[in-house]
TIMI-2910 file (N, C-alpha, C, CB; in pm, 1 decimal, decimal comma, always signed):
<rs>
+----------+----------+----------+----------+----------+----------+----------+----------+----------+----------+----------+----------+------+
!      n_x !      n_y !      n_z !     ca_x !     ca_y !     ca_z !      c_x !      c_y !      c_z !     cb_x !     cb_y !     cb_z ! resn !
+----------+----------+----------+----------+----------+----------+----------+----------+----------+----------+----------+----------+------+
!    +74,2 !  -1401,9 !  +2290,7 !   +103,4 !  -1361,8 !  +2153,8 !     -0,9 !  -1263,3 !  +2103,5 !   +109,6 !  -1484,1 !  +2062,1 !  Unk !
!   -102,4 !  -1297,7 !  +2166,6 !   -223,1 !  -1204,4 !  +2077,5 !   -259,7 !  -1088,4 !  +2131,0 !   -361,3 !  -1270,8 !  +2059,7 !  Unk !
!   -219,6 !  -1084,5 !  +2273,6 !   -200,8 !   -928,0 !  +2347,2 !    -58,9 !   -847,6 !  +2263,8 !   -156,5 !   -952,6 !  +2554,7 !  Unk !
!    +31,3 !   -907,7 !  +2266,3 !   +106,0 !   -852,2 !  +2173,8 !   +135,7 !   -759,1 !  +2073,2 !   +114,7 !   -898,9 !  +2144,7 !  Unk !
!    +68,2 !   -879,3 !  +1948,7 !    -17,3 !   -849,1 !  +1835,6 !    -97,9 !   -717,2 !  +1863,3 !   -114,0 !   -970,3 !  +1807,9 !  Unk !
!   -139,9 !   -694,5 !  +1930,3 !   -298,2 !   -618,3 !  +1978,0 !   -217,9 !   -522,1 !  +2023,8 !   -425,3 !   -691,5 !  +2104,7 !  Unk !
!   -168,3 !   -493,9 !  +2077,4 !    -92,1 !   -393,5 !  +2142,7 !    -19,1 !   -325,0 !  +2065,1 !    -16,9 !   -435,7 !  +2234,0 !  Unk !
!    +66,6 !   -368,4 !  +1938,4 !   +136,1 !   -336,6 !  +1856,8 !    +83,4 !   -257,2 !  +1760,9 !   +184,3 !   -425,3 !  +1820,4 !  Unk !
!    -48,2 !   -317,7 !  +1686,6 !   -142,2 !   -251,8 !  +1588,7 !   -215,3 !   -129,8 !  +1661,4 !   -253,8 !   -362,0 !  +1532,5 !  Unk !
!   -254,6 !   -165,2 !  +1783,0 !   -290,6 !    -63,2 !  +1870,2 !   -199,9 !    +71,0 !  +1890,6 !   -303,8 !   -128,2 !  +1990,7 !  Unk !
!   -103,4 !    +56,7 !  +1884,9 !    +14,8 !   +160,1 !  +1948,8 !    +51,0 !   +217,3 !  +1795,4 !   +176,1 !    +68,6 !  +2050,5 !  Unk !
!    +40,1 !   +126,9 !  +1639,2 !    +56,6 !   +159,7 !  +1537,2 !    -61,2 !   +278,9 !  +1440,6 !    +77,3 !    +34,5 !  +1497,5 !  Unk !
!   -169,6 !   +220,8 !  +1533,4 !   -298,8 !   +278,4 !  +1479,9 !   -299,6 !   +445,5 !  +1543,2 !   -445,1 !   +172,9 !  +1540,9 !  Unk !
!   -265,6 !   +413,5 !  +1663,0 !   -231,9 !   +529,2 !  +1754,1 !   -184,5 !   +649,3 !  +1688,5 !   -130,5 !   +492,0 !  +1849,6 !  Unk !
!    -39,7 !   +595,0 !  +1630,6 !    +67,3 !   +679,7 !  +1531,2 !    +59,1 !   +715,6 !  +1424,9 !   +164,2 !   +637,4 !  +1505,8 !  Unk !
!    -46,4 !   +657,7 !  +1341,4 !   -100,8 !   +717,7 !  +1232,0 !   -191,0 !   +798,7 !  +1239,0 !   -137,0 !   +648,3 !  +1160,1 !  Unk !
!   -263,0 !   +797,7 !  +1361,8 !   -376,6 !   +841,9 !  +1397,0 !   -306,9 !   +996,9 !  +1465,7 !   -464,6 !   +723,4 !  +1500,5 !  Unk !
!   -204,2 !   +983,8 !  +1540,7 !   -170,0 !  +1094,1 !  +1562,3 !   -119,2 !  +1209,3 !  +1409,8 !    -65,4 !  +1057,8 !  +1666,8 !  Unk !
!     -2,1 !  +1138,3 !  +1342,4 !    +68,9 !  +1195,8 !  +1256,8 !    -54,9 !  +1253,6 !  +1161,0 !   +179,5 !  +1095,8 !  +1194,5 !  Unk !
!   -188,1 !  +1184,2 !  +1184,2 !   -246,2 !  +1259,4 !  +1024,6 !   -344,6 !  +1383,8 !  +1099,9 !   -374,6 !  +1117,8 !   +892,1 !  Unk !
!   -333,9 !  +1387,0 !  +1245,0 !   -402,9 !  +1452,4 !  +1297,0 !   -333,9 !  +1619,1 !  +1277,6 !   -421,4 !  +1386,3 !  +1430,2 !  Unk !
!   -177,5 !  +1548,4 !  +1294,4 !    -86,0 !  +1693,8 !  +1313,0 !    -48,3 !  +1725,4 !  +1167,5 !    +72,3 !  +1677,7 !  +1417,4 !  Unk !
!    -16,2 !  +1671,2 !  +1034,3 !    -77,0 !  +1709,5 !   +916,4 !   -183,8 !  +1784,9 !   +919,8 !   -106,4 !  +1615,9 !   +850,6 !  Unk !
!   -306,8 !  +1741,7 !   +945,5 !   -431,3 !  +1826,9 !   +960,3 !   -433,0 !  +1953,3 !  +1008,3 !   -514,1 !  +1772,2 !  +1033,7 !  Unk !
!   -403,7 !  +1979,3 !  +1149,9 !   -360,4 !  +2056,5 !  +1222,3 !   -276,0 !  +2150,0 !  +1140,5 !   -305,2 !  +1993,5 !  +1322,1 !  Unk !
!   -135,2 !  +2137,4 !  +1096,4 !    -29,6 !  +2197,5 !  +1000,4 !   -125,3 !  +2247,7 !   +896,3 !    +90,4 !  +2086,9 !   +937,8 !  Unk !
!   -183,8 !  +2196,0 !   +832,9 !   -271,9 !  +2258,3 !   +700,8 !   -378,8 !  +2384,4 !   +673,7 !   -351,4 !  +2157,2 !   +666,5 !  Unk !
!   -469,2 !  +2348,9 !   +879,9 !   -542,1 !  +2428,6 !   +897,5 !   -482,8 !  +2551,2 !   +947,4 !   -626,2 !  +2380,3 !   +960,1 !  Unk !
!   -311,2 !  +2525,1 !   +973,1 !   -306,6 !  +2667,7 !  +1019,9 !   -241,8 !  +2769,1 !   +894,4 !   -207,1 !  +2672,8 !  +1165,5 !  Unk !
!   -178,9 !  +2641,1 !   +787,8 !   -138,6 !  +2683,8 !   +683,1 !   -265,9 !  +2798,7 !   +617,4 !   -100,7 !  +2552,7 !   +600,4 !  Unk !
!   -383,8 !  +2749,2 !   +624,8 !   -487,2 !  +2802,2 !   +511,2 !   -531,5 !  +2894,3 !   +639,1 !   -622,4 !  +2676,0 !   +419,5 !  Unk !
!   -545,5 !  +2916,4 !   +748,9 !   -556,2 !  +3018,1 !   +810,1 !   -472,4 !  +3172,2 !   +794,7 !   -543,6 !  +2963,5 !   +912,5 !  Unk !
!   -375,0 !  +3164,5 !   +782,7 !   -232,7 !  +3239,3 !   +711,6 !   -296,6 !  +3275,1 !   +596,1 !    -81,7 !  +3140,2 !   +676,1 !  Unk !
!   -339,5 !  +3163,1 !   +515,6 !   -398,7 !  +3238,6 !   +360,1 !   -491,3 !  +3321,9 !   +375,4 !   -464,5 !  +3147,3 !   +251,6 !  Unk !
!   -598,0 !  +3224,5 !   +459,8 !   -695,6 !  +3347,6 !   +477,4 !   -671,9 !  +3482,9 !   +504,0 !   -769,0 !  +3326,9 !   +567,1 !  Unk !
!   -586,4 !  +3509,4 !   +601,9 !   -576,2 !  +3610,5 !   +642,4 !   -491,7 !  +3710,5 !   +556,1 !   -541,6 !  +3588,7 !   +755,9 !  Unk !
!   -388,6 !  +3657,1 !   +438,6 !   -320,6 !  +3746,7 !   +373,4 !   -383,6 !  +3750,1 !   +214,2 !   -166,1 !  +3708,6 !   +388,2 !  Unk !
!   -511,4 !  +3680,0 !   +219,6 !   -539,4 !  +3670,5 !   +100,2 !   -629,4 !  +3750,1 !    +30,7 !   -565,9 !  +3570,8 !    +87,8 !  Unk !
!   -607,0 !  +3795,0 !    -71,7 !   -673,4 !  +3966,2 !   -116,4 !   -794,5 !  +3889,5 !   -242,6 !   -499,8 !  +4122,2 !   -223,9 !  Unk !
!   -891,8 !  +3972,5 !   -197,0 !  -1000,4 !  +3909,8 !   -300,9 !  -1087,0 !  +3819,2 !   -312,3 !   -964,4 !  +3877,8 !   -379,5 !  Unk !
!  -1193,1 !  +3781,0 !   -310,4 !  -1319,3 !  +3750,8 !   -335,9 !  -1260,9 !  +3575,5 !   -400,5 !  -1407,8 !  +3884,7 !   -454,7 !  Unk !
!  -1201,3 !  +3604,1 !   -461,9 !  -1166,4 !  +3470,9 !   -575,7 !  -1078,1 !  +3358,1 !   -470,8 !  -1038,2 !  +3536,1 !   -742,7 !  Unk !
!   -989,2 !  +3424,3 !   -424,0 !   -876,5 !  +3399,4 !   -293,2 !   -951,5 !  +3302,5 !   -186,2 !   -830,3 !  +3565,0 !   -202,2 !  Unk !
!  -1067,0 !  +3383,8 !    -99,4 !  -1121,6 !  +3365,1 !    -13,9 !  -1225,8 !  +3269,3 !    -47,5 !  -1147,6 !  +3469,0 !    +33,8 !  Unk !
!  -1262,0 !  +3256,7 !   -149,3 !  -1336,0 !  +3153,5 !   -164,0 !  -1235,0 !  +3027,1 !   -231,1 !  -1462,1 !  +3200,8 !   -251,4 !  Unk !
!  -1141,6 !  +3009,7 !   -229,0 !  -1054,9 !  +2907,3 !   -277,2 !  -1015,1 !  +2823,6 !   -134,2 !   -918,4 !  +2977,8 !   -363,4 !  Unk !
!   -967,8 !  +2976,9 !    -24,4 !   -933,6 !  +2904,0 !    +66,8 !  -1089,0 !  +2826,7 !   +137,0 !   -841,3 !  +3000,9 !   +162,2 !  Unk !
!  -1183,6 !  +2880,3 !   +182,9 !  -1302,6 !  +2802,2 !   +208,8 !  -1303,8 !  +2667,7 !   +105,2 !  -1437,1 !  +2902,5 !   +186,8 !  Unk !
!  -1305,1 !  +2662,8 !    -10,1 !  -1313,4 !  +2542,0 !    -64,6 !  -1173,0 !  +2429,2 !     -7,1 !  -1317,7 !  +2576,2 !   -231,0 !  Unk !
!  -1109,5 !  +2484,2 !    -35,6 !   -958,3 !  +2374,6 !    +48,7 !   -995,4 !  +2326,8 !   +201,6 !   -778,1 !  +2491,1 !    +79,7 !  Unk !
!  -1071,2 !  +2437,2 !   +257,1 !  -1063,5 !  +2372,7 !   +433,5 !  -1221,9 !  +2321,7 !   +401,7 !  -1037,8 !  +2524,9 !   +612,7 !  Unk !
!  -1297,7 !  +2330,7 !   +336,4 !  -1416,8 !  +2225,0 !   +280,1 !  -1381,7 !  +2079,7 !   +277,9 !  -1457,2 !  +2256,7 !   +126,8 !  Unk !
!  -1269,1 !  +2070,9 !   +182,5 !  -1208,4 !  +1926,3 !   +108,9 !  -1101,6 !  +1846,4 !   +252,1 !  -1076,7 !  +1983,9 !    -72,1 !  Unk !
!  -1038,7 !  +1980,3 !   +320,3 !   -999,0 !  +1862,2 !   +417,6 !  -1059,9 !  +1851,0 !   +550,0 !   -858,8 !  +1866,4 !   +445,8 !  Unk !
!  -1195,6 !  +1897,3 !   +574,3 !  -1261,5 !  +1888,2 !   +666,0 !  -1326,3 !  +1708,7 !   +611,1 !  -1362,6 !  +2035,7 !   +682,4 !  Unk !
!  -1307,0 !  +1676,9 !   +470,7 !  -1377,8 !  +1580,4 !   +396,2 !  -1289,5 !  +1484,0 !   +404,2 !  -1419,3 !  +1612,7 !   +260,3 !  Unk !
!  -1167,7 !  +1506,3 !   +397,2 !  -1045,4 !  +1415,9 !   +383,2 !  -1050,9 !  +1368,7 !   +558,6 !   -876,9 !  +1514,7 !   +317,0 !  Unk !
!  -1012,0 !  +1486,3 !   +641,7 !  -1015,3 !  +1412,9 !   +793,3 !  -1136,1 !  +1322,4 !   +828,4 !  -1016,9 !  +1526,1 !   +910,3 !  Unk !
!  -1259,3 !  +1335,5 !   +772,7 !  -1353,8 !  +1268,4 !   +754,7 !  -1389,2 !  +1107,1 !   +737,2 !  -1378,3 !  +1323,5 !   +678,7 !  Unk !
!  -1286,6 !  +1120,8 !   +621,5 !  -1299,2 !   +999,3 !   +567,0 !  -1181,8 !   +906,6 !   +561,7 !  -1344,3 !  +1018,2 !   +448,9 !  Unk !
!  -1074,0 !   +977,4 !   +649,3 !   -923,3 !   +903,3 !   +712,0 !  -1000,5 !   +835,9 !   +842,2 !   -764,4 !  +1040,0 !   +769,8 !  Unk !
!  -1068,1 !   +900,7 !   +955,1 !  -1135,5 !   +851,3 !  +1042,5 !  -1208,4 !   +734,6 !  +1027,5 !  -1198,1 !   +929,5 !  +1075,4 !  Unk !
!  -1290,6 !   +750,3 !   +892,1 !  -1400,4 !   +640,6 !   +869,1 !  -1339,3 !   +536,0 !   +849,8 !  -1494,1 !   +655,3 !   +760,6 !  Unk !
!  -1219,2 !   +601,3 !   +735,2 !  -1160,8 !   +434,2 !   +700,9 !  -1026,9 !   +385,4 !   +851,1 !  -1043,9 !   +443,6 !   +486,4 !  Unk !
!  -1004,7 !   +425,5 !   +908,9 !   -989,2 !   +426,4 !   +994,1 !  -1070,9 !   +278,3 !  +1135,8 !  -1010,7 !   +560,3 !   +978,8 !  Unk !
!  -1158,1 !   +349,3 !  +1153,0 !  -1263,8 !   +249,1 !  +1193,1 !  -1291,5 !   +127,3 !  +1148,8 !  -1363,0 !   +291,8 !  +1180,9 !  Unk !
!  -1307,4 !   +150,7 !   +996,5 !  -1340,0 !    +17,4 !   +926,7 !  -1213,6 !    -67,5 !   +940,5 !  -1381,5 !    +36,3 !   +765,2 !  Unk !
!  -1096,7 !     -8,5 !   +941,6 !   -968,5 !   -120,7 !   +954,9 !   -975,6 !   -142,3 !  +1071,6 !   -817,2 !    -84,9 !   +920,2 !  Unk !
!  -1040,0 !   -125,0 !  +1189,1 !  -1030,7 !   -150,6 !  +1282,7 !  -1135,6 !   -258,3 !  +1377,4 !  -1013,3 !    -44,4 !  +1306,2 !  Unk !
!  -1250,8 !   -264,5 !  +1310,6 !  -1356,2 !   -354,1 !  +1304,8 !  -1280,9 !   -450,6 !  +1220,4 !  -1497,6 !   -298,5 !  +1248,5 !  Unk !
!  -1241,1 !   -437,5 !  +1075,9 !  -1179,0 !   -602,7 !  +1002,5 !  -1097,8 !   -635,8 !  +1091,2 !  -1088,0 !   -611,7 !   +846,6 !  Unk !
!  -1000,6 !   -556,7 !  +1112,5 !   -890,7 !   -622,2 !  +1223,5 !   -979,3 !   -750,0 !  +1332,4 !   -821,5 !   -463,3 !  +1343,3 !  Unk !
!  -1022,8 !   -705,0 !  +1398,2 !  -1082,1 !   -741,6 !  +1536,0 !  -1199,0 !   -832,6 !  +1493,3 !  -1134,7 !   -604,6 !  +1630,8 !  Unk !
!  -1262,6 !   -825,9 !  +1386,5 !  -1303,1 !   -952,6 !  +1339,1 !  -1209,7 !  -1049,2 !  +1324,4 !  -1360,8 !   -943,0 !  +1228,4 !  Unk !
!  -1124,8 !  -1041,4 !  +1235,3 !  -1012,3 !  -1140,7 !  +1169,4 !   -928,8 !  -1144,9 !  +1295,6 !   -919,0 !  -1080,1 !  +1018,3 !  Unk !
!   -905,8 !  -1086,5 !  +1440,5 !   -829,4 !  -1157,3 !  +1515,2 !   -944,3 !  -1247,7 !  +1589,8 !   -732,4 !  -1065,4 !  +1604,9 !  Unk !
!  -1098,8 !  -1202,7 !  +1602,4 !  -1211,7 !  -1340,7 !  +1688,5 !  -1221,2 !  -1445,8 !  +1604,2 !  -1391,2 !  -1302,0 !  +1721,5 !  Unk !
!  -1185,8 !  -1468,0 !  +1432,9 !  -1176,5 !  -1572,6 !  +1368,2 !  -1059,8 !  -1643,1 !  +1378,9 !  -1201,1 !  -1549,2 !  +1258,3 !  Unk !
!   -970,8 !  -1569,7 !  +1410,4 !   -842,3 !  -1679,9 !  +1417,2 !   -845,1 !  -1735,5 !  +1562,8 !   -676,5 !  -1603,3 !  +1385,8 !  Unk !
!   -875,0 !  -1636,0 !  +1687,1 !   -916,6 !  -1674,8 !  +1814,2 !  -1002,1 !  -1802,3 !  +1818,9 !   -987,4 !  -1565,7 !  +1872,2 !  Unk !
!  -1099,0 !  -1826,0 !  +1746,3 !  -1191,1 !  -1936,6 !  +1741,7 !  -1140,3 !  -2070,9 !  +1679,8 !  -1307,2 !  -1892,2 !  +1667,8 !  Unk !
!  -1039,6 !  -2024,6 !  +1551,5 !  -1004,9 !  -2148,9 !  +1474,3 !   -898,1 !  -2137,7 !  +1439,1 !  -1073,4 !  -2184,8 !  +1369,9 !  Unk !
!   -759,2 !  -2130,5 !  +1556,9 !   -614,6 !  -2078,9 !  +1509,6 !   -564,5 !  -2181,2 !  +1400,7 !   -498,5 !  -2072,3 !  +1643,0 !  Unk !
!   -623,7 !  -2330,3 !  +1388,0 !   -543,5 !  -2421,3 !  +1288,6 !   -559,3 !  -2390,6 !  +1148,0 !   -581,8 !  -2564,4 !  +1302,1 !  Unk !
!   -699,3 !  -2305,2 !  +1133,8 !   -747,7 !  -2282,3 !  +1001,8 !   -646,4 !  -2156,8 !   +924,6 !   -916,2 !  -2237,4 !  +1017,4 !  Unk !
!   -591,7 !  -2070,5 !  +1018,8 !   -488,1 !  -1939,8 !  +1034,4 !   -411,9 !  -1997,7 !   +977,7 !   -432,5 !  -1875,5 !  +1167,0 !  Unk !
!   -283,1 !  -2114,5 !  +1094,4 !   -200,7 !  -2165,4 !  +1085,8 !   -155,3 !  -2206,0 !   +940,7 !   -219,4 !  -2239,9 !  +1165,5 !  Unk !
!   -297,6 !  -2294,9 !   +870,7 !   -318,5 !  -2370,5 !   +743,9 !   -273,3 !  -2284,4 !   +611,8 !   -476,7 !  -2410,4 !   +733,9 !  Unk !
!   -370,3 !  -2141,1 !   +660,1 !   -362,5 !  -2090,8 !   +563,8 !   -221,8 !  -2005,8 !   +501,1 !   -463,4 !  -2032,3 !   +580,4 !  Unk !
!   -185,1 !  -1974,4 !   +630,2 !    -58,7 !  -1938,6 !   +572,4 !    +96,4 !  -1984,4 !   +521,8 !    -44,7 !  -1878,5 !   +632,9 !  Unk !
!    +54,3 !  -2121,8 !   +583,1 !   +141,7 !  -2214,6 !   +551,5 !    +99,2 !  -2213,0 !   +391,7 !   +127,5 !  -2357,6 !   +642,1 !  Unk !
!    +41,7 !  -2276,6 !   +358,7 !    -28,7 !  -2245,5 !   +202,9 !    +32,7 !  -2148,1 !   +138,4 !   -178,7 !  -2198,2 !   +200,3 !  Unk !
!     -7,6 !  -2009,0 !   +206,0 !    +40,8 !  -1921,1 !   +127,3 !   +195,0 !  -1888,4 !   +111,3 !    -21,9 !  -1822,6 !   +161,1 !  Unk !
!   +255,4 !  -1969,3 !   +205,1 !   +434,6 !  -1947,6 !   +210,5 !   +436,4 !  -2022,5 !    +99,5 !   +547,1 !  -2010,8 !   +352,0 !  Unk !
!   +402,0 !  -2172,6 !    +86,2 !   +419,1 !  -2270,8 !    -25,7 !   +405,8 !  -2243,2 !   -134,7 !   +355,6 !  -2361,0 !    -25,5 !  Unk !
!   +323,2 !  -2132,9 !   -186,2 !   +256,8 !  -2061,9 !   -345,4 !   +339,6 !  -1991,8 !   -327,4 !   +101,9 !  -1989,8 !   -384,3 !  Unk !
!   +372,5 !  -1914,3 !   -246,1 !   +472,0 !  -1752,6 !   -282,3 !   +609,8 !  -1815,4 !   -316,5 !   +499,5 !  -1617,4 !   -118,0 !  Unk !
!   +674,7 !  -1909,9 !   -227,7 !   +791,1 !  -1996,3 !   -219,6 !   +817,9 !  -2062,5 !   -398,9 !   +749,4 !  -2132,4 !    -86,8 !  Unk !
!   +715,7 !  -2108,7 !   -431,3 !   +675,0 !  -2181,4 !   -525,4 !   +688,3 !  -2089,5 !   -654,2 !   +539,7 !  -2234,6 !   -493,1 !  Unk !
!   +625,0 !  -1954,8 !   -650,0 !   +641,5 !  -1889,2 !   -761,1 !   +779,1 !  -1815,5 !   -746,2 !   +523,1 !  -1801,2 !   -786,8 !  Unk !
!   +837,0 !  -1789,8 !   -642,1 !   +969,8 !  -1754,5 !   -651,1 !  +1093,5 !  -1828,4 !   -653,2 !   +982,7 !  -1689,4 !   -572,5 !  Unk !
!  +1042,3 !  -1981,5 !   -671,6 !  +1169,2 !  -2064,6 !   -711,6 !  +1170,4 !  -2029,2 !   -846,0 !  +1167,2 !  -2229,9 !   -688,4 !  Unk !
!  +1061,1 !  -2023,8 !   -942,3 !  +1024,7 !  -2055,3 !  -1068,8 !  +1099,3 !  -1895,7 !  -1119,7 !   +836,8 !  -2093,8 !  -1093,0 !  Unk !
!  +1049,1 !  -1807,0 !  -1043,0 !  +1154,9 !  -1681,2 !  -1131,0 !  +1291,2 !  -1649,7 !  -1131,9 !  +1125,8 !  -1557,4 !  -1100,0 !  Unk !
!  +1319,5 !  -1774,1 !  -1004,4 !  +1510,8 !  -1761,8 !  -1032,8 !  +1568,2 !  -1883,6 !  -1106,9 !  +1613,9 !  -1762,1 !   -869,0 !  Unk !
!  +1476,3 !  -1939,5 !  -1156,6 !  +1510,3 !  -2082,1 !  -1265,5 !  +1605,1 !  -1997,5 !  -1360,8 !  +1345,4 !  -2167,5 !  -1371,3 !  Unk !
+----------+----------+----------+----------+----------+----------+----------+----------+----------+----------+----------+----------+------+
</rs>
């Protein structure tokens, strides 16, 4: 089950990881085009500021990136260690969600 799991988020992480790469890609060639047809001092420094901001954005898609990927892999060695505590909890949480959605079709 947990190779699975792992494999799935893996192959998901993959696909986001690709798609925002080729966004990126698409953008830089977009503002390359500008550069090149763009007349003026004011122009050229607009486009430098845009490929500034998503040199900042790919930046920080990566970072957060990583960080979901360390919580992940923590939170799958905690459930690895103590699957009943997992089990518990979400049972719980079916019972509250279950619980507040009987009450809104009263």
């Amino acid at each position: 089950m947990t190779t699975r799991v792992q494999h799935r988020t893996t192959h998901k992480a993959a696909h986001h990881h690709a798609r925002h790469t080729a966004v990126a890609k698409e953008a830089e060639g977009l503002l390359d085009r500008l550069a090149h047809s763009a007349v003026g001092e004011e122009a050229k420094e607009l486009v430098n500021q845009l490929r500034n901001n998503l040199t900042s954005l790919k930046e920080a898609a990566e970072a957060v990136q990583e960080y979901v990927e360390d919580d992940f892999h923590a939170m799958e060695k905690k459930i690895q260690r103590n699957p009943w505590s997992a089990v518990g909890l979400t049972a719980a949480s079916g019972v509250i969600v279950g619980f507040f959605l009987a009450r809104r079709w009263r």
